[in-house]
C-alpha positions in Angstrom: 27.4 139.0 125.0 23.7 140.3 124.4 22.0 143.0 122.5 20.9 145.4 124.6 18.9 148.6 124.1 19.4 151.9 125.8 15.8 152.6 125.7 14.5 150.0 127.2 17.3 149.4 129.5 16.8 145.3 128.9 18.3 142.9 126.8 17.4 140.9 124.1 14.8 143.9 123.5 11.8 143.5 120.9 13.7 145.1 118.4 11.6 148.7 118.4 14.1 150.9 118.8 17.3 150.2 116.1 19.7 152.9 116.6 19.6 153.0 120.1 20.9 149.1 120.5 24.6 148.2 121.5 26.2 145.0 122.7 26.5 144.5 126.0 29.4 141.9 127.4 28.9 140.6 131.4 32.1 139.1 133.4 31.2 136.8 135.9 32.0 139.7 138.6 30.8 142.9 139.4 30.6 145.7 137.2 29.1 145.3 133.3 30.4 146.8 130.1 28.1 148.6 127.7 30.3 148.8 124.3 30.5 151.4 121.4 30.2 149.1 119.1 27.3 147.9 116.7 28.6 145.3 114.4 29.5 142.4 115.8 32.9 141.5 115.0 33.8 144.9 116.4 31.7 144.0 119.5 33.3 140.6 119.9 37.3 142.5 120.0 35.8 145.0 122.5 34.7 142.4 125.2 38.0 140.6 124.4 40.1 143.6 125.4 37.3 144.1 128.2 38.3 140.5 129.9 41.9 141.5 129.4 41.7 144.8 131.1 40.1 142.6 133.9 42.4 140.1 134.0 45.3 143.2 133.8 43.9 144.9 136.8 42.9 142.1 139.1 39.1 142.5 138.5 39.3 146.1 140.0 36.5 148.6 138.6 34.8 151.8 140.0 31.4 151.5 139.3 30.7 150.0 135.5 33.9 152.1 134.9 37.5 150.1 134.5 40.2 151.9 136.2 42.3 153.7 133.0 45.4 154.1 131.9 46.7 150.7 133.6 47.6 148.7 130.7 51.0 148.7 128.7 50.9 148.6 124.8 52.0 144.7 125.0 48.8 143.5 127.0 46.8 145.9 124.4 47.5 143.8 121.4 48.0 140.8 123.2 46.0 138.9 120.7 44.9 135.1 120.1 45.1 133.9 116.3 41.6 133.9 116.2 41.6 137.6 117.7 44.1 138.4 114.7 42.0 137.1 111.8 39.3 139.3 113.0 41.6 142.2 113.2 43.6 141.6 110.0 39.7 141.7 108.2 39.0 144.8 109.4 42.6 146.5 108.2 41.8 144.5 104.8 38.3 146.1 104.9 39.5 149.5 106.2 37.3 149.5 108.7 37.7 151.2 112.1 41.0 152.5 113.2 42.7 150.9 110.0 40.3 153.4 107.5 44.1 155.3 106.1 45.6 152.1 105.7 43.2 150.4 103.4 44.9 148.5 101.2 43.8 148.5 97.2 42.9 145.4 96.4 40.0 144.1 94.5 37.5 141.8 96.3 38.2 138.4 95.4 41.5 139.1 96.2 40.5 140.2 99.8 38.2 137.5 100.5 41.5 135.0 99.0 43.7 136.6 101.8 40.9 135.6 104.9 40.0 132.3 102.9 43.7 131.2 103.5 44.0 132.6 107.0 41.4 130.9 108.0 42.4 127.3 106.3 45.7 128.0 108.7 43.9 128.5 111.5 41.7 125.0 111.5 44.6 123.6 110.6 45.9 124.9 114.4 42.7 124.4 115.8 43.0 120.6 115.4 45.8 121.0 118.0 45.2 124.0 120.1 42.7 125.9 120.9 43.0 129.3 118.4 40.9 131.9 120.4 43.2 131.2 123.9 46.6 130.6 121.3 48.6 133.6 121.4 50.3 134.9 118.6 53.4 135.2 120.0 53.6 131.9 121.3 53.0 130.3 117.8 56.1 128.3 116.8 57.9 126.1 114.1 55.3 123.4 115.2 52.3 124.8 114.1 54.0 126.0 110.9 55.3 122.8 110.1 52.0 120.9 110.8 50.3 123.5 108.2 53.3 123.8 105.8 52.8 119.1 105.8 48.9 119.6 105.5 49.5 121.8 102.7 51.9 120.6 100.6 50.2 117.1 100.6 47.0 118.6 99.2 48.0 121.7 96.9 50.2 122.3 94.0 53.3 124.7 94.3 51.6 127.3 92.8 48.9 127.3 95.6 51.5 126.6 98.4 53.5 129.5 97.5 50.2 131.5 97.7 49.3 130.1 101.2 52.9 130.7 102.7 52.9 134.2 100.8 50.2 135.3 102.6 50.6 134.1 105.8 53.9 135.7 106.3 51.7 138.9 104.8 49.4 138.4 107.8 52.5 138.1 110.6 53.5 141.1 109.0 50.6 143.0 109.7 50.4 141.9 113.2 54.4 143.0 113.2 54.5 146.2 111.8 50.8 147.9 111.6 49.5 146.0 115.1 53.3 145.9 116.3 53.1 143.1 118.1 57.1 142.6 119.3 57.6 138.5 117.7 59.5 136.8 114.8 57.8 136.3 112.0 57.3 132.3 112.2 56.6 132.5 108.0 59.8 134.4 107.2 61.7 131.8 106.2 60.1 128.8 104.1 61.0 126.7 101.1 58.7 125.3 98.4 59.9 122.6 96.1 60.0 123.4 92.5 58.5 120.9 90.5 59.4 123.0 87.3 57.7 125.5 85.5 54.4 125.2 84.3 54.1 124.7 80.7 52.0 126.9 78.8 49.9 125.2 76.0 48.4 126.4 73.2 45.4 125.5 70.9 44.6 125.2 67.3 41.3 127.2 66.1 39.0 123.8 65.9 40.2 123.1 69.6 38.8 126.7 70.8 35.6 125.8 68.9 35.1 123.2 70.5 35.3 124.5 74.1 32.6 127.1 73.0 30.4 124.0 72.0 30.9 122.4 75.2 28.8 125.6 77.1 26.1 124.3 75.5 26.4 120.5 75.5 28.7 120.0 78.9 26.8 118.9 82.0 26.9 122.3 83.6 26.5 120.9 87.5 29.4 120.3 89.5 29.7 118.4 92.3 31.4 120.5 95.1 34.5 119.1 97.5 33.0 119.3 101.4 29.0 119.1 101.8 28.8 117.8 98.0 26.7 120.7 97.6 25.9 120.9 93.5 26.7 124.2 91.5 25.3 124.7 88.4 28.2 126.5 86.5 26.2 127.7 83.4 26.5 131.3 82.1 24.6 132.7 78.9 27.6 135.0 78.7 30.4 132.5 78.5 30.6 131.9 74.9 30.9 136.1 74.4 33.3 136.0 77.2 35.8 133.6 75.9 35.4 135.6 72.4 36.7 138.5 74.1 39.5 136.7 75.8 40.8 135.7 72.9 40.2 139.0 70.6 41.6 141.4 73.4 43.8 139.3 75.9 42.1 141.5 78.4 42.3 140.5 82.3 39.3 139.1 84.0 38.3 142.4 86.0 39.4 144.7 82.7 36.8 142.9 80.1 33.6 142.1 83.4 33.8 146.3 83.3 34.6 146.8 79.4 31.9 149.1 77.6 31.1 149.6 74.0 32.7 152.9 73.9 35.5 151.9 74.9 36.1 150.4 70.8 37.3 152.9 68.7 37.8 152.8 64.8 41.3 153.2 63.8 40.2 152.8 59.9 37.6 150.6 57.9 38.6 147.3 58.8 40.7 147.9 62.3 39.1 148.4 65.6 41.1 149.1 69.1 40.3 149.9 72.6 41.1 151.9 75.0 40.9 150.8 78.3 42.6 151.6 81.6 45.5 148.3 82.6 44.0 148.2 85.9 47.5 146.1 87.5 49.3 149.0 86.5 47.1 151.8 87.7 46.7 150.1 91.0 50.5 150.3 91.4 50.1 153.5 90.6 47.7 154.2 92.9 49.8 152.6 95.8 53.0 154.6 94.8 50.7 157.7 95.5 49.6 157.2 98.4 53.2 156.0 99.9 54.5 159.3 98.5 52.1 161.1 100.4 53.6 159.3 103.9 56.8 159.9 103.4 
């Protein structure tokens, strides 16, 4: 799969002429593809479904044309895992053909959800080979393998996120992509090891975490490469103030203004701030209103 630009009919142009470049995906017989699309990951499912249309219709194509209207829904979404973590970022994303079903979720969360799909999927990979794997064909083994990995490594907290969205991702490929399988996450259990206990400090104990900002080595040493961070912040001394003065959420106090703080009389302040959890539920209730 090359770059290729309409104007000057070559590929792997000089670069002159932006808007008028596509990807262009070549078989190994005759006939070539010119696709729609401009970004790559978009590219990459195109010349996918290109190969399986080939494949579908024994090679068979008039001109650069493929023959239409030849394939069933099944071979359409016929997917490999690794085609299914592409498409499963794009519904996240909204992007494409998934732009009504955008889901509202913040960011971080977003980029959680792929960050765990794609820890499952080199967790596969070690075994099989995820871009020919088919999701239909993935079974208790490759579940158990990752459930084993897992569990050896992460706390129940963080396994119960990793199985929680992994059965979110075979339900996407269920119900949005409707891929006709079992959902190999739908049944799991996770060993309690007791609820987490919830401590509490004295005052001299919170002053001294906002003395270690200024006198705690700020680099850490990274898991992986051992690539160093330096985890200083001027801000984190104000921020842990705020915490504490306002029990705010992360993402309500990062967007908090001053006048937001109101005076209720001389010596009592409050705010007034939108609870961001429960407008987003809100928000979702809306918009499933709407479908119905």
């Amino acid at each position: 799969m090359k770059i290729f630009c309409r104007v000057c009919n070559l590929g792997n142009s000089n670069y002159k002429h932006f808007d008028s470049q596509v990807y262009r995906v070549r078989i190994h017989v005759l006939g070539t593809k010119i696709l729609e699309a401009t970004d790559y990951a978009d590219a990459l499912i195109e010349a996918i479904a290109f190969e399986k249309e080939l494949n579908a219709t024994e090679f068979t194509t008039i001109g650069n044309e493929i023959i239409e209207n030849v394939l069933d829904e099944d071979i359409r979404n016929d997917y490999s895992l690794a085609d299914a973590v592409i498409r499963y970022s794009q519904y996240l994303n909204g992007e494409s053909n998934y732009a009504l079903l955008k889901k509202d979720i913040s960011v971080g969360h977003r980029k959680e959800l792929l960050r765990y799909c794609k820890f499952y999927s080199q967790n596969v990979h070690k075994k099989k080979n995820i871009t020919k794997l088919r999701v239909k064909d993935i079974a208790r083994d490759e579940v158990s393998d990752f459930f084993k990995w897992a569990d050896n490594k992460y706390k129940e907290k963080t396994l119960k996120k990793f199985m929680g969205t992994l059965k979110g991702f075979f339900e996407f490929l269920i119900d949005i992509e409707e891929i006709d399988m079992r959902n190999p996450f739908r049944t799991y259990i996770v060993k309690d090891t007791g609820s987490s206990v919830i401590k509490t400090i004295i005052k001299e104990e919170f002053q001294t975490v906002l003395e270690a900002v200024d006198t705690a080595d700020p680099i850490f040493k990274l898991g992986g490469k051992g690539e160093k961070k330096n985890l200083y912040r001027s801000y984190l001394k104000q921020a842990y103030k705020l915490f504490l003065l306002t029990g705010c959420r992360r993402e309500e106090l990062v967007v908090m203004k001053w006048n937001d703080f109101h005076n209720f009389n001389k010596s009592v302040k409050f705010m007034y701030i939108d609870n961001i959890k429960v407008q987003r539920i809100k928000n979702r209730s809306n918009i499933l209103s709407l479908l119905q």
